[in-house]
N, C-alpha and C positions, 0 to 999 in steps of 0.2 A: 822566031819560032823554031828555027833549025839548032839554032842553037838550047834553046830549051831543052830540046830534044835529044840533041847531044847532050848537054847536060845531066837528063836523068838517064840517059845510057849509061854513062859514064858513074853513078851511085844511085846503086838500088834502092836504097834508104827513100830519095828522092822520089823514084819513080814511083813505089808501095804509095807514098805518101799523097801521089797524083791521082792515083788510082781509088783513096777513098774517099767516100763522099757521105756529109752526116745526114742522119734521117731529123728531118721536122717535126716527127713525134715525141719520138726517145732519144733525142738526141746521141745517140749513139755512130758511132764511124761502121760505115758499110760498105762493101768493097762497090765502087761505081758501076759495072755492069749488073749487080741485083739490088742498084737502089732502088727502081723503080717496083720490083716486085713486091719489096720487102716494106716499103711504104705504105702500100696496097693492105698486105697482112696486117701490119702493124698499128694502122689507126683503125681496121676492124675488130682486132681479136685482145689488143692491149689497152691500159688503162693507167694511167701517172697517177699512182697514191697521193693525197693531199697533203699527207703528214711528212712521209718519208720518201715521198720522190721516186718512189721504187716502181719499176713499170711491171704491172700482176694481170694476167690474163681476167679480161672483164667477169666471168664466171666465176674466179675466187677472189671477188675482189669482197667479198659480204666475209669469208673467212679468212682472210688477210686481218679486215680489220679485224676480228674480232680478238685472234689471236696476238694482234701485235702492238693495238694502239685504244682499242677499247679500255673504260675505266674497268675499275674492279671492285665485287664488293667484298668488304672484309666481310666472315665470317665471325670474328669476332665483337668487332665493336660492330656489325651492319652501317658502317660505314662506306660510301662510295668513291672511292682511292682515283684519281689520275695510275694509268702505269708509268708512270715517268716517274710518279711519286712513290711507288708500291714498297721499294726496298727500303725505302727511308723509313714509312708509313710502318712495317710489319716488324723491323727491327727497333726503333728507336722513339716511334709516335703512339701507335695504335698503345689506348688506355687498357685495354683487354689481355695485352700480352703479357705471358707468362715470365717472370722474370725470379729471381733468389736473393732471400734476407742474405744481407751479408754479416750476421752473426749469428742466424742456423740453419742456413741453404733451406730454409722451408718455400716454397717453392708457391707465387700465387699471384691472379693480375697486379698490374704494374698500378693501374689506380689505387689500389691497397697498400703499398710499398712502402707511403711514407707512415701511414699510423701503425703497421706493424712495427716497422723498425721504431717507432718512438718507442713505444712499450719493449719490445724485446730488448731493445739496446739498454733500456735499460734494470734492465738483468744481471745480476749479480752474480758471479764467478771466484772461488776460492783461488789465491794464488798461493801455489805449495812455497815457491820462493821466498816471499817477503811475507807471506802466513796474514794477506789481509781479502778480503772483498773485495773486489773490481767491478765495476760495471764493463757490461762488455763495449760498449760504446768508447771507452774511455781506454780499453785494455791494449792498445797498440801505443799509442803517446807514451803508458805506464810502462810497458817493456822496453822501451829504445833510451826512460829516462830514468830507470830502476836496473837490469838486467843487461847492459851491455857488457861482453865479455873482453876478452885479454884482442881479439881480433877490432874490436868496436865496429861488433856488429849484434842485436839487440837477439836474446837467446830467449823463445818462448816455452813456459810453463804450460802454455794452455794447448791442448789437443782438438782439432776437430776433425771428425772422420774427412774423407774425402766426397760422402756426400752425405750427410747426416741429416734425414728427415724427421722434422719433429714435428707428429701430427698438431691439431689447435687443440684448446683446453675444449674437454668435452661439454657438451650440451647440458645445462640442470638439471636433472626430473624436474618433471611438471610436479606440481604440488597437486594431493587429491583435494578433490570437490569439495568432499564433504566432510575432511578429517577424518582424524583415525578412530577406529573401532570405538575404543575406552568414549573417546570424546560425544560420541554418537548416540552410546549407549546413555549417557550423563545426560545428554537433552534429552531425550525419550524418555528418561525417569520425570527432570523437572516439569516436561507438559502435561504426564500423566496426574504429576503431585498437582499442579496448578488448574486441573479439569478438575478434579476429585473437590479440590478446594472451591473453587467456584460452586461444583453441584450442590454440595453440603448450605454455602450459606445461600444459595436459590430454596433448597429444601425445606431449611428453617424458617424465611422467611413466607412460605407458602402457611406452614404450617401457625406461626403467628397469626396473618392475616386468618385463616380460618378460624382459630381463638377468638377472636375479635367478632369474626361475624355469629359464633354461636350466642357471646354475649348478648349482642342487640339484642337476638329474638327472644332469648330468655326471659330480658329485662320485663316487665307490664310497664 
């Protein structure tokens, strides 16, 4: 024992290291004359996060989690994300994210991305150099196999802004109801021609039949 003693005399390192003693809550190292207080506080007022081991005073421990380990819901896809998963989910998953054609930065969710690009890609593009059509889908392969210069390195013709929005094709007019004027005006003649015709042979045939009945009575 004496020698212990002389021992940690002799390297303070030692004796600091005599001197602490870990708590049973938070495991943490506590100087040995306030382990016993700090025990005391510490399994009343602390609380060991489930997720992250983090010891959060029991009162924040509803906005601990909320802020650090609760899910998330996207706003776009209304999706319920893990946050472990969040950065993966909002850059490279979520179907609702905003992402850019890459032959004319038009800008629109990523579930969309691959029918646009079928059709835009293929889009046809003037090349001033070799004076033919290019589809743009096809226009990078055609410059590096067409257009390499004295460096051999592939010189493009083709320009695009640095962010070049190209709204979508606009919306049809609605087609009218009931057609145009002229047309309208052409049925409104033919119903009236086809009433008038009607009435005439309803007319004539009244008038027949009343022919007929003057007969009988004439006859003796």
């Amino acid at each position: 024992m004496a020698a212990a003693s002389a021992a940690a005399d002799s390297d303070p390192a030692a004796a600091a290291a005599a001197a602490m003693s870990t708590c049973a809550h938070c495991q943490r190292e506590i100087p040995s004359s306030n382990i016993d207080l700090h025990s005391v506080h510490c399994a009343r007022n602390l609380q060991k996060c489930q997720h992250c081991a983090e010891m959060v005073p029991r009162k924040l421990m509803d906005e601990h989690y909320d802020e650090n380990h609760a899910p998330i819901n996207c706003t776009l896809c209304k999706e319920t994300i893990e946050r472990e998963s969040w950065d993966l989910h909002k850059g490279e998953k979520c179907p609702q994210r905003i992402v850019a054609c890459e032959y004319c930065e038009f800008e629109l969710p990523a579930v969309d991305l691959h029918e646009h690009q079928d059709v835009c890609g293929n889009r046809t593009e003037y090349c001033q150099r070799c004076r033919k059509y290019i589809r743009l889908r096809e226009w990078i392969g055609h410059e590096t196999q067409c257009h390499i210069n004295s460096n051999g390195s592939a010189e493009t013709s083709r320009t695009i802004p640095e962010r070049e929005v190209r709204p979508p094709p606009p919306a049809r007019p609605a087609r009218p109801a009931h057609g145009s004027p002229h047309k309208r005006l052409l049925f409104t003649i033919a119903i009236t021609g086809i009433a008038v015709m009607v009435g005439s042979i309803l007319f004539q045939r009244d008038e027949n039949e009343e022919s007929l009945d003057k007969r009988y009575i004439t006859t003796p």
